[in-house]
N, C-alpha and C positions, 0 to 999 in steps of 0.2 A: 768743774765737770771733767767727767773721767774722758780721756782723748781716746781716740779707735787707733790701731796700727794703719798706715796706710796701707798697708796691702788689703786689709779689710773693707778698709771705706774704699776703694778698687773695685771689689766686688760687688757689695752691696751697689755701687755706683751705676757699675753695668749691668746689674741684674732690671735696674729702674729704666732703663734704656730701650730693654725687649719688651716685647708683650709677655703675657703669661703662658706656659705649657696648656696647647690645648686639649682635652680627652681625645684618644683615637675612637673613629667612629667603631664600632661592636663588628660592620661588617664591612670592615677595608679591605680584609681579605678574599680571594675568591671562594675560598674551604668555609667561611663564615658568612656565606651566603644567606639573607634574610627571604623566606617564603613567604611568595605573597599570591593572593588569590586572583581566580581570575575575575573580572571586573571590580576592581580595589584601587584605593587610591592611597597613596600611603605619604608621607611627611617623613623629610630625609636632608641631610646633609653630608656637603665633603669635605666640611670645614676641619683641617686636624688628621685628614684622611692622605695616605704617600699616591705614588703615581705606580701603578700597571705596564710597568716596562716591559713584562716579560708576553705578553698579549699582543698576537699578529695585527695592525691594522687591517679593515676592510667598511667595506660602503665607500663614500666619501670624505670619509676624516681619519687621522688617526688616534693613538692615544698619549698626551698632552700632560695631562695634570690629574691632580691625584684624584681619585674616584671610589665609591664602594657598590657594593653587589647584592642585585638579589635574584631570586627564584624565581619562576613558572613552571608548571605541569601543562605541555602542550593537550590540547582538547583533539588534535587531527586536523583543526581549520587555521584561522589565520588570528596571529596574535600581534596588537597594537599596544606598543609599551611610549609612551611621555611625556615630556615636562612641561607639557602647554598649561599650564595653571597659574594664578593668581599668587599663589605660594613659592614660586621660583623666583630667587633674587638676584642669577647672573648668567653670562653665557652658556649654555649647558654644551654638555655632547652623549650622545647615547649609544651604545653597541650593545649587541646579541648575541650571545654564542650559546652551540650543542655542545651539550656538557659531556665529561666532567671535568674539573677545571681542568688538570695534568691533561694536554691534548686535546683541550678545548678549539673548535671551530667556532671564527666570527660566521654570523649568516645574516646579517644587517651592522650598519653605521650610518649616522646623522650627526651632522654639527647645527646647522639653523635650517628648521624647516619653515617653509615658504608661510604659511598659515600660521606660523606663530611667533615670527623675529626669532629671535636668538634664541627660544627653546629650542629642543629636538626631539623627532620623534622617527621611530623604527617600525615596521610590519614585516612579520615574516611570517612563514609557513611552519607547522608543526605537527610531529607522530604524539598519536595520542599517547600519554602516559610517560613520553620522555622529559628531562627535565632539560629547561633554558634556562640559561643565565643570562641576567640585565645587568649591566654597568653606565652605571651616571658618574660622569666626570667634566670637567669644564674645557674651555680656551686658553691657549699661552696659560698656563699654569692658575686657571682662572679656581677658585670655590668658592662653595655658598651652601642657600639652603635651597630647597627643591621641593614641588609637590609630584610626584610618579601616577601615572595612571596605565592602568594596563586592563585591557577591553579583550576578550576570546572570544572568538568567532565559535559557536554548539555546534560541534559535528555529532551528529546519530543518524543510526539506522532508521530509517523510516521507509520500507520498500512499496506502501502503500501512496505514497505523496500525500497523506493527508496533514503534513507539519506536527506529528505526536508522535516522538519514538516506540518506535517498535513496543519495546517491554513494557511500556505506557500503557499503550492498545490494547496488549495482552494481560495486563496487570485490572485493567479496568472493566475489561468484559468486551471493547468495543471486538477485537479479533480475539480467533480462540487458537492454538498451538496445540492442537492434539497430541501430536508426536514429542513435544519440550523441547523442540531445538531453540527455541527463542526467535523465530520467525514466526509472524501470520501467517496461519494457513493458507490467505489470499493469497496472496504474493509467490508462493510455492508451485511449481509446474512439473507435468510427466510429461516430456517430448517424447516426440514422434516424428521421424526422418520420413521424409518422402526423397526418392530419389527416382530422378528422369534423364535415362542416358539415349541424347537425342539426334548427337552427330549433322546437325545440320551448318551448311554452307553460310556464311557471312559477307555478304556480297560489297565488292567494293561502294563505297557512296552509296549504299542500301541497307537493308534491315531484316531482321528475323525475329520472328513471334511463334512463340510456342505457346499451347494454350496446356492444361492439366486440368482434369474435374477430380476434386476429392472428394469421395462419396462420407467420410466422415464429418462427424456434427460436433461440435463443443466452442465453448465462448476461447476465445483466440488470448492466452495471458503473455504472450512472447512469441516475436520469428525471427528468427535469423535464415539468409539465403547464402549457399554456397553457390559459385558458378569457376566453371571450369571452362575453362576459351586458350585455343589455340590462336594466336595472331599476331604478325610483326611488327605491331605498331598500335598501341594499347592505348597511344593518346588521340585516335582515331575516336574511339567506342566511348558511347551512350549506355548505359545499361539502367531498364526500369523492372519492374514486377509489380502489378497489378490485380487486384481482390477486390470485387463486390464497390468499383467505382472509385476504387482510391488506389492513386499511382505512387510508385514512393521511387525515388531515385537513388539507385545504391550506386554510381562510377560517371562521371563527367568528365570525359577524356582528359586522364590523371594518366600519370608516368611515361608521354613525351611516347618515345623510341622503344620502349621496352618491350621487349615479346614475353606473351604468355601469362596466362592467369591461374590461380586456381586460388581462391580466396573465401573466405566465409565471409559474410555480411554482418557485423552485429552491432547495435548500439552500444555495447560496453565494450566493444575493439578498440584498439590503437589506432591514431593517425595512419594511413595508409604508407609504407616502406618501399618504395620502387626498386623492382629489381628483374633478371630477367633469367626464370620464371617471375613474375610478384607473384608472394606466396604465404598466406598467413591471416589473420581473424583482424578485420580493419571494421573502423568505422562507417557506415553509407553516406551519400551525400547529405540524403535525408532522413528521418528518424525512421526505422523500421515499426517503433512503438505506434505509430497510425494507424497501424491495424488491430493493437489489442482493444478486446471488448467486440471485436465481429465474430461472427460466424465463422468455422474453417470452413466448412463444409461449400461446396460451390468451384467455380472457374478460378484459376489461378493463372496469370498470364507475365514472361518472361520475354523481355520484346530487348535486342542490342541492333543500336546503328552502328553503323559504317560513316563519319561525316568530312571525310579527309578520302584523295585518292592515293593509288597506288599498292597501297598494301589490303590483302585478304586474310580471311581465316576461317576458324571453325566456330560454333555451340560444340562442346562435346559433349557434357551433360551439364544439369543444375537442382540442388537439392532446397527442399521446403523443410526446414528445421522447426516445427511447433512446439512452441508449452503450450500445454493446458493447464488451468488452474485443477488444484488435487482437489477431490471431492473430500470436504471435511468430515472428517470421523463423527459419528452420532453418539455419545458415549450417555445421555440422557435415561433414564428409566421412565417409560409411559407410569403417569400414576393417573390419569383419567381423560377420558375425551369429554370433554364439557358443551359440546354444540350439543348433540343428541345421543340416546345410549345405542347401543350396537343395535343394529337391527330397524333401527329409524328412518326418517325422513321427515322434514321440515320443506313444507311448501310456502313459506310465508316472503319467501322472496319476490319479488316484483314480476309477473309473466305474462304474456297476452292469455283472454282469457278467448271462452269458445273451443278455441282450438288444441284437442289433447296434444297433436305435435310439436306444440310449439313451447307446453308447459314447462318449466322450468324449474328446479332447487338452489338447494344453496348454492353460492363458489365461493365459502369459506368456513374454514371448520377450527375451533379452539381444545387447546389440548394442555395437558398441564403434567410437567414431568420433576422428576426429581432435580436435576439440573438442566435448564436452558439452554446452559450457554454454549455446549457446541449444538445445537439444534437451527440447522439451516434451512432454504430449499431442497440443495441435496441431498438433505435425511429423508425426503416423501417418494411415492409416487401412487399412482392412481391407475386403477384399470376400471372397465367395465363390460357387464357381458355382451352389449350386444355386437363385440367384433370393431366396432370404429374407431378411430381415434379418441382415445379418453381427454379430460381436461387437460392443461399443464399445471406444474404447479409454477408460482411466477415468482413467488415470495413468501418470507416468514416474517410476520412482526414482533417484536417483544412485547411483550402484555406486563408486564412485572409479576415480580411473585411465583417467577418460574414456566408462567403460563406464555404460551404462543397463540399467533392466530396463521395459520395457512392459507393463502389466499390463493385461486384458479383462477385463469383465463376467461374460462368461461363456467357457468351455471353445469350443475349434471345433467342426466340427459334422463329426463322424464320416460319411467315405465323400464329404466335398466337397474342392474343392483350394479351400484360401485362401491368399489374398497379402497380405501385409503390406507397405503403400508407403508412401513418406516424402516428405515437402515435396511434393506435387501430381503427381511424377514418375512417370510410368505406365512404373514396372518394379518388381520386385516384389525386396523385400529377402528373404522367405521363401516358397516356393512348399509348402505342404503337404498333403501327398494320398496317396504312399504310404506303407505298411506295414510296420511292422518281420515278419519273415518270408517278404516278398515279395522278395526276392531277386534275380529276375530283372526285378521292374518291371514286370510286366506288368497291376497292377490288384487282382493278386487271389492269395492264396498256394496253389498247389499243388504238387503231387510233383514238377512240372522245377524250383519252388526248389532241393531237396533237391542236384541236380545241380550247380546254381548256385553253393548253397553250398559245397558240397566244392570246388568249382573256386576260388571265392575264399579258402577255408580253405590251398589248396594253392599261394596267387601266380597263380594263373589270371585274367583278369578283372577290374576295380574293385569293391571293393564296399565299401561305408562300416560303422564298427562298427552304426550304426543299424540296419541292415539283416542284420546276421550275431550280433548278441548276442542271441539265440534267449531264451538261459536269464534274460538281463539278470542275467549276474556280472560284467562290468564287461571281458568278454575275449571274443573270437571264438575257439573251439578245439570239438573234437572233440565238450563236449558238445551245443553245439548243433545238431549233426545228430539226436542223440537226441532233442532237445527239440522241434524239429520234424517228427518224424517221429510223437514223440507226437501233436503237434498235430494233423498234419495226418489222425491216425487217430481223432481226434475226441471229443477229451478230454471235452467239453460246455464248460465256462464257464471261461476264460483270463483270469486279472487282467491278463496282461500282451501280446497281443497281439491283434490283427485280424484275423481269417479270414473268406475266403469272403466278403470283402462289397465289392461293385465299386463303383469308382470313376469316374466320367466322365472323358475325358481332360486331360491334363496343361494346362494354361491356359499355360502359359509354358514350352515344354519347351528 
């Protein structure tokens, strides 16, 4: 047998001594960062993988042994990235930085988290859309293989609170976005400043109440209060403002020694900045949002103690910052009223009988338009002639298929004509005023109905079933002559029609 040189069999000798080259991992590097999604769990090693020298430590550990990298796209909220799994076979350590790598910021580090021995895990904060880097590396120069899980916390808009982002809402029907900014209309407010400059004294160890009536009406979407006080000693003062039984506390002697205020109130302020003037848009003690969903309209009340001696001051003034919610655009086309046609009336709703004042119509009328969907309460309103307060409207339901139903407060008001108008437009979707029985139109049912009716029973004439379903069996025929002839012979108390009681005339004939 042929012999080896020794310097051969040398080699060969040493080579059997090491272990084998092992592949570098694909993303040892930070530039070859592996993207991984959010809530993903991925299968990973650093086996073969060099160490991260050039990488600031921070959190609790620094960086040891060699490691490889991957990706996230921050969501806005809070991201949890690792190695607590079944798949990790050695000590880990995890760090997080804002990218990009050249100038990379750590903004987490973990060696063994409490919850899971010797894996590790990081949580941190993130801007939507920027990208994080993850680095898994081990202990004393530790590697292995590893299972990564990284969980994102869903930041959206949702200005509604109903847990459906925004574009959801609007993408689905539930909100409409007239204007396309990508907000619900809900959610959108026209403010209105009220401003009270009231100069009154702040009495040591005492108090001032000032009261405001705002004659304006609308559902309350947002308040913010400004309040403006002269006083040397700001950690004295109480300040509340109170509406319609609910007290809300916007200042709980905050900033010590400080003189002087002039602050806005808002729930979406900053922590409160002590300074002397304080001076700036802070948060209340307590949510100012207690009052959305009330009424503005009514008593407004601005009440600061004094609870500390020694120092005095002023109220100088204080402002009522309202949103209203925007009345949403009505962009729908009427394509028909389906309760009854123009010029009707339906008594078949429930009313005491006997008595014609107390008779009563519909309080709800169905409508059916090209598109629904911005179709509100705000798209109605209601008048009628006799001078009083007409119905309210209270609400719209979706019918499907484009249709609505409009629901009132109350029933219309027997022997008035009422209109029902839509989007500001002065013409009237429903005119209501006459009387099933009345036949002829004329206001009021008597015996030339009867005429009227046989004429319409016989193709004579127009006449609507409104007007000729006597009996209300759901048919115009022969008996209803009977039926009104009962009627008009003076039955006393009729569930189902109106007699005898005049009407003013037709408002929109």
């Amino acid at each position: 047998m042929r012999r080896l040189p020794l310097n051969i069999v040398a080699v060969v000798g040493a080579a059997m001594l090491v272990s084998p080259v092992l592949a570098q991992p694909s993303n040892d590097l930070c530039e070859n960062a592996i993207p991984v999604a959010c809530n993903s769990f991925t299968l990973g090693t650093t086996v073969g993988a060099t160490t991260d020298n050039g990488f600031a430590a921070c959190g609790d550990t620094g960086i040891t042994s060699p490691g490889v990298w991957y990706a996230v796209i921050g969501t806005g909220g809070m991201v949890v990235a690792d190695t607590c799994s079944g798949s990790t076979t050695y000590d880990t350590k995890i760090h997080a930085f804002r990218g990009p790598c050249q100038g990379a910021v750590c903004v987490a580090g973990n060696d063994d988290d409490p919850n899971c021995g010797l894996s590790s895990r990081v949580q941190f904060g993130t801007v939507a859309g920027e990208v994080y880097l993850i680095l898994v590396s081990g202990f004393g120069g530790a590697t292995g293989d590893f299972g990564l899980n990284v969980a994102c916390e869903q930041v959206f808009e949702d200005c509604n609170g109903n847990g459906v982002p925004d574009e959801d809402d609007i993408d689905n029907g539930t909100s409409t976005d007239c204007n396309n900014n990508g907000i619900p209309d809900e959610c959108e407010n026209d403010y209105t400043t009220y401003t009270f400059d009231v100069n009154l004294p702040i009495p040591d160890l005492g108090s001032v109440s000032d009261t405001q009536n705002i004659g304006d009406s609308g559902t309350i979407g947002d308040v913010n209060v400004r309040v403006v006080i002269t006083h040397t000693f700001l950690g004295d003062l109480i300040i509340d403002v109170e509406h319609n039984l609910t007290t809300v506390r916007l200042w709980d002697r905050q900033c010590s020694s400080n003189d002087n205020m002039d602050v806005i109130f808002d729930d979406a302020g900053d922590p409160v900045i002590c300074g002397t003037p304080t001076i700036g848009t802070f948060e209340p003690v307590q949510p100012l949002s207690a009052f959305n969903g009330d009424d503005l309209f009514g008593d407004w009340t601005l009440t600061v103690s004094d609870n500390a001696g020694l120092d005095i001051g002023t109220l100088n003034s204080w402002e009522l910052i309202i949103g209203i919610p925007r009345v949403v655009c009505c962009t729908g086309i009427l394509i028909s009223s389906d309760t009854i046609p123009d010029g009707g009336i339906d008594a078949r709703e429930e009313h005491e009988f006997c008595d014609p004042a107390t008779l009563t119509g519909l309080s709800s009328f169905e409508f059916t338009f090209d598109d629904s969907s911005t179709i509100t309460a705000d798209c109605f309103s209601v008048s009628e002639t006799g001078g009083g307060s007409p119905p309210n409207v209270v609400s719209v339901d979706d019918l499907g298929g484009n249709r609505v139903r409009l629901n009132l407060d109350r029933p219309i008001t027997a022997g008035q004509w009422t209109t029902v108008g839509y989007n500001g437009i002065q013409r009237s979707l429903v005119d209501i005023g006459f009387l099933p029985g009345d036949v002829d139109q004329s206001g009021v049912a008597t015996t030339f109905d009867i005429s009227a009716l046989v004429d319409c029973l016989n193709g004579i004439g127009q006449c609507a079933v409104y007007q000729t379903d006597i009996d209300r069996s759901g048919l115009s025929n022969g008996n209803d002559i009977t039926r009104l002839l009962d009627v008009l012979q003076g039955p006393g108390c009729d569930p189902f029609i109106w007699l005898n009681y005049e009407l003013p005339p037709e408002p929109n004939p």
